[in-house]
C-alpha positions in Angstrom: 20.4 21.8 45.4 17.5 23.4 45.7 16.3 25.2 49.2 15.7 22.9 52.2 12.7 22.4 53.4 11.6 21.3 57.1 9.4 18.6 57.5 6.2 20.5 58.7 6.5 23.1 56.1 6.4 20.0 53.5 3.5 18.3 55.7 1.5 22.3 55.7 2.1 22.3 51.7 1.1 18.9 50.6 -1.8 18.4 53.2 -3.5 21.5 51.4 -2.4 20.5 47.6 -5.3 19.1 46.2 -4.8 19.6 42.2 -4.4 16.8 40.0 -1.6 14.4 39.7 -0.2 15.8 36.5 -0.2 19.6 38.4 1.8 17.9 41.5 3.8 14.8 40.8 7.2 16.5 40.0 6.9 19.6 42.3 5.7 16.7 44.9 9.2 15.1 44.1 10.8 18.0 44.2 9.8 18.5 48.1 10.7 15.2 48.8 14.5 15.9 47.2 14.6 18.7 49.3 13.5 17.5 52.8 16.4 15.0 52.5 19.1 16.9 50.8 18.8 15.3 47.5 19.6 17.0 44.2 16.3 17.2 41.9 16.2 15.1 38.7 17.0 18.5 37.0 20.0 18.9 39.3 21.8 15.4 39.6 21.2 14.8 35.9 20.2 17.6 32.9 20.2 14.9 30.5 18.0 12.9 31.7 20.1 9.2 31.7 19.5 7.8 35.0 17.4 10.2 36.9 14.4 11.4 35.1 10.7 12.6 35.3 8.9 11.3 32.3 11.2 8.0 31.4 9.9 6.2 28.2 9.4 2.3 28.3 8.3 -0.6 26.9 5.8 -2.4 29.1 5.7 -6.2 29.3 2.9 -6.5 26.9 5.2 -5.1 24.0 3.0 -1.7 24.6 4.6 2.1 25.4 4.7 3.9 28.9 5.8 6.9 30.8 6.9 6.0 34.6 6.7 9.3 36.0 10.4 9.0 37.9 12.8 6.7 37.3 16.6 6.8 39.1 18.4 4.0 37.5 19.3 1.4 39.8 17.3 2.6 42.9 13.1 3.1 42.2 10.5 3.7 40.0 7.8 6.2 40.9 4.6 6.2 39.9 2.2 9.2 40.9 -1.8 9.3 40.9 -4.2 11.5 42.0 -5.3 12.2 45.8 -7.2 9.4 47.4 -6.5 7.6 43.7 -6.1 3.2 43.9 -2.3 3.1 44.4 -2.7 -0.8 43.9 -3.1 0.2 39.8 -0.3 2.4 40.1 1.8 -0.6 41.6 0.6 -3.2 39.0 1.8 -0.6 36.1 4.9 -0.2 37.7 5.0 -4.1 37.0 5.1 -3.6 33.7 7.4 -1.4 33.3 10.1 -2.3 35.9 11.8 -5.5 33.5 12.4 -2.6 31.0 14.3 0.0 33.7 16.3 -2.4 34.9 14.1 -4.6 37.5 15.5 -1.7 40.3 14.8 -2.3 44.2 12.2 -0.2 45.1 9.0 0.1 43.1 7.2 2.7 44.4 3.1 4.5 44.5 2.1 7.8 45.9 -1.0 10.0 45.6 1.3 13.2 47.7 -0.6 12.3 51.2 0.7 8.6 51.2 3.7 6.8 49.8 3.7 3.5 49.3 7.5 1.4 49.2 7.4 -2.2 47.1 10.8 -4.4 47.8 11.5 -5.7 44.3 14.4 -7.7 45.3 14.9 -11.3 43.3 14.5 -14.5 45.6 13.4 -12.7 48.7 9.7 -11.8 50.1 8.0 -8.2 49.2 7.8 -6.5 52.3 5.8 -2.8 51.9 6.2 -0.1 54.0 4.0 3.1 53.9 5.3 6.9 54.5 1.7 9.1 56.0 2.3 12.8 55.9 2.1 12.0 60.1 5.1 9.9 59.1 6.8 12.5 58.0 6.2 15.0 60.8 7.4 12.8 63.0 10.6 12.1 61.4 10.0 8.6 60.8 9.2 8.7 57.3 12.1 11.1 56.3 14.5 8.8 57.4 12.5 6.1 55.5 12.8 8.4 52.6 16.7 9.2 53.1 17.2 5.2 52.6 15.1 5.3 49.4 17.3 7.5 47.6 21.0 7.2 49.3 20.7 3.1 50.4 17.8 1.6 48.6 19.1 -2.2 49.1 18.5 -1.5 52.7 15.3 -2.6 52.5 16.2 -6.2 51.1 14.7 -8.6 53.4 17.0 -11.1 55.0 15.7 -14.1 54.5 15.4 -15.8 51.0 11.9 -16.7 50.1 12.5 -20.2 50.0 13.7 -20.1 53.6 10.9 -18.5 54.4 8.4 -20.7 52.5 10.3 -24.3 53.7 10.1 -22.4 57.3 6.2 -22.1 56.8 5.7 -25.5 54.9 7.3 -27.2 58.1 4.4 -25.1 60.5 2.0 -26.6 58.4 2.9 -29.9 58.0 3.1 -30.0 62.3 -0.9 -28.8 61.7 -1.2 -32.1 59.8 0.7 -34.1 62.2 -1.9 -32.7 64.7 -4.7 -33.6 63.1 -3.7 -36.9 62.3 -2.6 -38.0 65.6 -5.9 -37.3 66.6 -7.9 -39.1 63.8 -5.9 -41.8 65.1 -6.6 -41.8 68.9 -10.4 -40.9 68.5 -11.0 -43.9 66.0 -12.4 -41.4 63.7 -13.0 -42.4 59.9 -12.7 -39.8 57.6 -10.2 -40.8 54.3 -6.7 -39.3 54.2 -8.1 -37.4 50.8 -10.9 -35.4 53.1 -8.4 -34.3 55.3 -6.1 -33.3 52.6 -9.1 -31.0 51.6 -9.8 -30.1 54.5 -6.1 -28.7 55.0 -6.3 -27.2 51.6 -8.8 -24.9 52.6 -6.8 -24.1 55.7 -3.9 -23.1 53.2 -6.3 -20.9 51.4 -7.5 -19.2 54.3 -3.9 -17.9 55.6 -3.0 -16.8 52.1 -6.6 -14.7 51.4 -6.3 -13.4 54.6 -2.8 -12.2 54.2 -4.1 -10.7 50.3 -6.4 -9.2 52.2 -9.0 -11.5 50.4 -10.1 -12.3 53.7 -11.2 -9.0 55.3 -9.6 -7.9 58.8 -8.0 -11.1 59.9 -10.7 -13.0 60.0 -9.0 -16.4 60.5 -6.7 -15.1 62.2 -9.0 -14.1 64.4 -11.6 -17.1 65.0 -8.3 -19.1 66.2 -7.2 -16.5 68.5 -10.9 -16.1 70.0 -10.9 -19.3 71.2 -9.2 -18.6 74.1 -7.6 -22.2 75.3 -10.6 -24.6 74.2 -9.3 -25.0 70.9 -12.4 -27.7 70.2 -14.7 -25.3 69.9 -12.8 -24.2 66.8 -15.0 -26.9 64.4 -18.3 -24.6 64.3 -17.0 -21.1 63.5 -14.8 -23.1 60.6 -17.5 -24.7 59.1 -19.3 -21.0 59.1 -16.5 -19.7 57.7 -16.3 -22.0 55.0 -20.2 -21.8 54.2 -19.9 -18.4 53.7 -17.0 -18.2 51.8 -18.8 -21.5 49.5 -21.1 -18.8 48.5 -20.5 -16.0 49.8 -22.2 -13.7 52.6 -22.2 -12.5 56.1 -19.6 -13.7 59.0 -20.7 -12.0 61.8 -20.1 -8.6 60.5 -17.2 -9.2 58.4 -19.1 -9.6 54.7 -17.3 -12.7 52.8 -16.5 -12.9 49.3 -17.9 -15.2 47.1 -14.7 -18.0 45.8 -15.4 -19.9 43.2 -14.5 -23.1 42.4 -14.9 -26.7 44.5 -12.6 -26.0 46.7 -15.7 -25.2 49.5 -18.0 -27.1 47.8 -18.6 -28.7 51.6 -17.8 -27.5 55.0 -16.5 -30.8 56.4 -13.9 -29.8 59.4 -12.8 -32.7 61.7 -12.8 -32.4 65.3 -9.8 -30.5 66.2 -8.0 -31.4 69.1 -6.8 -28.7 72.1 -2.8 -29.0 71.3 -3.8 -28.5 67.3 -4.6 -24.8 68.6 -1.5 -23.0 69.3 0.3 -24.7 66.4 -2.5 -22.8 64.2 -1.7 -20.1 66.1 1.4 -19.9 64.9 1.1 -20.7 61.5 -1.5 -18.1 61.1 0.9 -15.6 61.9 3.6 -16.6 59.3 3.0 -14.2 56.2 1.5 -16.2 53.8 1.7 -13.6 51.1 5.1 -13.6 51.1 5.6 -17.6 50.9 6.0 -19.0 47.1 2.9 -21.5 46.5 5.1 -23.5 44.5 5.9 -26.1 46.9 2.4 -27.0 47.6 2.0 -29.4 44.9 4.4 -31.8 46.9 3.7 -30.6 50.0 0.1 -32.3 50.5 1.9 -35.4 49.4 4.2 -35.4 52.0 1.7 -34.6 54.6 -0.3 -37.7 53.2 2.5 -40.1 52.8 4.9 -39.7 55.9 7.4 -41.7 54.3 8.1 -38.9 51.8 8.0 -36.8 54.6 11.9 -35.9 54.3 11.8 -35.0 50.8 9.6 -31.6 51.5 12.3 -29.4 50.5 13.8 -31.6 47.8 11.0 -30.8 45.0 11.1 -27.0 45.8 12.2 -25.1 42.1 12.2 -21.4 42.8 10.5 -19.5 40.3 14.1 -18.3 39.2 14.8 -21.9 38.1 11.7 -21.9 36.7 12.4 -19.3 34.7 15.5 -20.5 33.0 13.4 -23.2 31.7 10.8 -21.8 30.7 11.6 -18.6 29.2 13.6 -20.2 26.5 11.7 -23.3 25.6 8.1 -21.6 25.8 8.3 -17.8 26.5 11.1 -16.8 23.8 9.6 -19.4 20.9 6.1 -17.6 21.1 7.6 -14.1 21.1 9.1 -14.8 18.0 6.1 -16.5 16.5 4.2 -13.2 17.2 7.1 -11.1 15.5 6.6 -12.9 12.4 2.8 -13.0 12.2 3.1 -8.7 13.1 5.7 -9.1 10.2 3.1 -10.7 7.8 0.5 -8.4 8.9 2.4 -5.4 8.8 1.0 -4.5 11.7 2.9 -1.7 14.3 5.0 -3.7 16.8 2.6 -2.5 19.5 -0.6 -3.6 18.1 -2.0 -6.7 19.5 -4.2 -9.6 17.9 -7.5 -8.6 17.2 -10.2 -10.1 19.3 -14.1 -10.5 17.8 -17.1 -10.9 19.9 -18.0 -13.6 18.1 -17.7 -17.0 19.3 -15.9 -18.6 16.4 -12.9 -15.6 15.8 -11.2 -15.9 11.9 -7.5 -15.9 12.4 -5.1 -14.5 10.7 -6.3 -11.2 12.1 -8.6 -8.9 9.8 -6.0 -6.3 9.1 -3.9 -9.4 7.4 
């Protein structure tokens, strides 16, 4: 075991480290092993099975890796260097987690921030993020302490289709809402242009909750209205302007999105009551909520009489899977072992790609 260290001494020693990732990542680990009283890879396991800096894998693309820590059954750890994009750390741990045994933590760290990923089957990611302020507090030790002797104490509760019929139901009342109102103010726009009216509404919780939205932005024109929800049409429409081409919104700056989907800023007048059910649909995560069931949902909300089948049609992306990895996934695998067969080419290469506009195939190395 090596010797303890206090949590200040580890937040005086790693706010001054500042060498490269490759210089820190396993003395960084280290620390970490022995603010909680954990044994070091070295320690819990010389040979290197199940607890290991410098793990050799096979990503998803049929390419070669290193994930910098790997403890079988609990996390993957991927280091980069200070102030370095942990997002590209956590999409490489994507690739390599299938081959280490899909474990329940997936996790980033550049020394002054750790980042934990829940990478638990059929429930939501939830993230949760350890500050070296974290630490000295005491917070993020215990957080830390879970990681390595009770990782599935982060598994979230609820499954994610739960969650997602839970959040389909808020916004189907939105519909209902709107609806109502069409009714009572003899207005006349089609079923179809509220329908794409409410898919834009859908896109707007999940970009904001991607952060594709910047700072709540949604979120936030719904709650500034205060209780005089109709004043909610005009800032909508803005929103949707800008987002149709992108731009200013007050001072939030507004990605371009591409596509039809704003290819018009219609919004229907919106009725007082419609408010606080936003309200509450806004503050569902949407990132968490599996956009399968939104091909039947808009259905449902357009014909009420299917309106009891919403959760019928849901297939989770598990029984997805068992479809289509067999039929489609596994048939093309072995299509592409045979043509690397015929084109004795190294199981890791991939097909070649020409900048021309009319590629040969088979590949020139055939």
């Amino acid at each position: 075991m090596p010797q303890h260290i206090t949590p200040a001494q580890f937040v005086a020693k790693w706010q001054a480290a500042s060498q490269k990732e490759i210089a820190v990542s396993q003395s960084h680990l280290n620390d970490i092993c022995a603010l909680i009283g954990h044994p070091t890879p070295i320690e819990a396991d010389p040979a290197g099975k199940f607890f290991a800096f410098e793990t050799s894998t096979t990503k998803n693309d049929g390419g070669k890796g290193r994930a910098d820590v790997f403890y079988l059954g609990k996390f993957i750890w991927e280091y980069k260097g200070r102030h370095a994009n942990l997002d590209k750390a956590y999409q490489q741990l994507l690739l390599y987690r299938e081959d280490l045994g899909n474990p329940p933590l997936l996790i980033t760290s550049d020394t002054q921030t750790i980042i934990l990923h829940t990478n638990f089957t059929n429930r939501p990611k939830e993230m949760h993020t350890i500050t070296l302020a974290d630490i000295a507090d005491g917070r993020g030790v215990a957080l830390l302490k879970r990681v390595f002797f009770n990782p599935t104490s982060f598994e979230p509760t609820q499954t994610k289709q739960a969650i997602t019929k839970a959040s389909a139901d808020s916004f189907v009342r939105v519909a209902d809402e709107l609806k109502n109102h069409r009714r009572l103010m003899g207005e006349t726009h089609t079923d179809e242009a509220l329908a794409h009216f409410l898919v834009r509404l859908l896109f707007c919780l999940f970009a904001e909750d991607l952060n594709l939205l910047p700072n709540n932005v949604f979120t936030h024109i719904v709650r500034s209205q205060g209780r005089s929800f109709a004043n909610l049409h005009e800032p909508l429409k803005m929103l949707f302007h800008a987002m149709q081409g992108g731009g200013m919104f007050g001072v939030e700056r507004i990605r371009y999105f591409d596509g039809t989907l704003f290819d018009d800023a219609f919004v229907p007048s919106i009725p007082n009551e419609l408010g606080d059910v936003l309200l509450r649909t806004a503050d569902q995560d949407w990132s968490s909520i599996d956009p399968a069931i939104f091909g039947t949902l808009f259905e449902r909300i357009i014909d009420e009489s299917k309106r009891s089948q919403l959760g019928a049609h849901y297939t989770s992306q598990d029984d997805i899977n068992l479809i289509v990895e067999p039929v489609l996934m596994q048939p093309l695998r072995d299509e592409w072992d045979d043509v690397r067969k015929k084109c004795r080419l190294d199981p890791t290469t991939r097909p070649t790609i020409w900048p021309t506009s009319t590629p040969s195939w088979p590949p020139r190395e055939c």
